[in-house]
N, C-alpha and C positions, 0 to 999 in steps of 0.2 A: 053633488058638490057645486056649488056659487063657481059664476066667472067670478072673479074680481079684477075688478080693473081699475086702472089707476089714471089719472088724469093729471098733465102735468103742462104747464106753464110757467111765463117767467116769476113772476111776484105774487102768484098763489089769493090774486085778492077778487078778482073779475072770472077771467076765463073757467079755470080749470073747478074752483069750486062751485063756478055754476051749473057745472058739467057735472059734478060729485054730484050735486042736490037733485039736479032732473032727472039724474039716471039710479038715486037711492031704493026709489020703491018700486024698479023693475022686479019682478020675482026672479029667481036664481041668480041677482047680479048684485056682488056687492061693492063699493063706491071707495074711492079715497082720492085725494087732490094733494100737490105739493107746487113749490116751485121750485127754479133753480138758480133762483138769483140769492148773493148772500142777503138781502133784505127781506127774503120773501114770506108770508103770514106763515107756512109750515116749510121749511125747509128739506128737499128730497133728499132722503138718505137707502142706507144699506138694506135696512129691512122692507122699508116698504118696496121698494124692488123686485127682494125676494119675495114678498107676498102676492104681487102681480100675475094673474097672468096674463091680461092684457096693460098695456102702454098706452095710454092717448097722449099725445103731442099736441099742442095748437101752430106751429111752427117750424118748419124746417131745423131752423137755428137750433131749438130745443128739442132736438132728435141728437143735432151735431153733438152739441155738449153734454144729453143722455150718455152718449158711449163714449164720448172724450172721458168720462167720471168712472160708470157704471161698468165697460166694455165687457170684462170678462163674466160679469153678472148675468149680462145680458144673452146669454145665449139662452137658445131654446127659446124664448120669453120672444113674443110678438109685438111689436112698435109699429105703431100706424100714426102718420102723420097727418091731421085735418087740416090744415092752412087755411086758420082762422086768426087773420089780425088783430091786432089787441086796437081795439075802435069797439069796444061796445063794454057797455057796464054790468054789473052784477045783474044775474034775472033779465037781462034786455028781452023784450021778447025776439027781433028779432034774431039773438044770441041762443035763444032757447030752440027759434026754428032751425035755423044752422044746425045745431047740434043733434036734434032728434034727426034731419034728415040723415048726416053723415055716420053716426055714431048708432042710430038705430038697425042698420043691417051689420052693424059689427058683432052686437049682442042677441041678433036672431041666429046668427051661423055661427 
């Protein structure tokens, strides 16, 4: 069975779906992005949650307000936080190095 993992920021337009897209064509890992602001391109809800088993964060903040929403969902369900600030654009490469370094031993273990 696929990790899936979910990748989550605040406005869903930079960070987190850059995250989605670099980590789509891992083998056994399957991708999803949301944020959690009310303007954000996909808005994080109930199911994608449950579909989870991993959490990516780019921010403390949005860890906080994960379980300020989600709390009871969230058990069992693993949240790891990158503290990666929103300073970089869609595909930035440097955004892309960041990511593989932090996010790549999450999806090896």
């Amino acid at each position: 069975m696929a990790l899936r993992v979910l990748f989550v920021c605040s406005r869903n337009r930079l960070r987190s779906p850059s995250a989605e897209a670099v980590f789509a064509s891992v083998p056994g890992v399957e991708t999803d992005s949301a944020g959690l602001a009310p303007d954000a391109e996909a808005i994080l809800d109930a199911a994608q949650v449950d579909w989870a088993g991993l959490i990516v964060v780019m921010e403390r903040q949005h860890k906080v307000r994960l379980v300020r929403k989600f709390g009871a969902q969230l058990k069992g369900r693993r949240v790891v936080c990158l503290d990666i600030p929103d300073r970089y654009g869609y595909m930035q490469p440097e955004l892309v190095a960041l990511l593989e370094r932090k996010v790549g031993p999450l999806l090896a273990g």
